[in-house]
N, C-alpha and C positions, 0 to 999 in steps of 0.2 A: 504494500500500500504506500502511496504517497505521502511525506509528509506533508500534512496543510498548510504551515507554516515554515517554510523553509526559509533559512538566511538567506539576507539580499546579498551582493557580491559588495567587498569592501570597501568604505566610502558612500556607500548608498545611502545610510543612514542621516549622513551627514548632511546629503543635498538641500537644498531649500527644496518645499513641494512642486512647486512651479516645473523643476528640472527634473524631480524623482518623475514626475509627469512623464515630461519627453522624453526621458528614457526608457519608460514603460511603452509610447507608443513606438518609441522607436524600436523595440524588442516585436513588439506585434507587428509592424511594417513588415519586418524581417519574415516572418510566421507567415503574414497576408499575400506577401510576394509568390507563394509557394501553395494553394489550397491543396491539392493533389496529395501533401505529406501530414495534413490535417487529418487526421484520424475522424472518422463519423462514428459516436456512437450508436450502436444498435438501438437505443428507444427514440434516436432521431429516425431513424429508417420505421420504425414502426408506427411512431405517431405521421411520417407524412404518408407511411402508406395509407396508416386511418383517414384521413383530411382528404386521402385522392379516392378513396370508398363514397366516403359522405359525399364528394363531389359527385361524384358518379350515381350517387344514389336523390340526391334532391341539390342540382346543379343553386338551384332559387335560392337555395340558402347559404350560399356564400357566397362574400362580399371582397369583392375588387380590394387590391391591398391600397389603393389608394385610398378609398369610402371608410376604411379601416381606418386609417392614418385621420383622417378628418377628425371622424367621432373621437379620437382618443386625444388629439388638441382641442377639439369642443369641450372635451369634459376636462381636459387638464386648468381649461379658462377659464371654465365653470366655476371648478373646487378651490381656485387660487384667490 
């Protein structure tokens, strides 16, 4: 198993946040450059086979990802 909490590499700790930041994204760049060597987990492949079922089965009830994105800044405006 993983340790959850693994130590940052030396110095890390030290950073101001701002630059722990860009190092963080800049380690993901790295990652995003490459999906191919991203591992999928298997309850990802399950759940979108679910999603392509229910598609298949009552297409009317799912919503364009953009109509998705709406409603959920509608209601981020809302609650704020």
């Amino acid at each position: 198993m993983v340790d959850p909490v693994r130590s940052p590499p030396p110095g890390f700790d030290e950073l101001p946040v701002d630059e722990q930041i860009d190092y963080l994204q800049a380690l993901w760049d790295r990652i995003a450059a490459h999906p191919e060597r991203v591992p999928v987990p298997e309850w990802h492949l399950k759940e979108l086979r679910r999603r392509e079922d229910v598609y298949r089965v009552a297409p009317e009830k799912v919503s364009p990802w953009e109509e998705v994105r709406e409603r959920i800044l509608r209601r981020r405006d809302r609650d704020t």
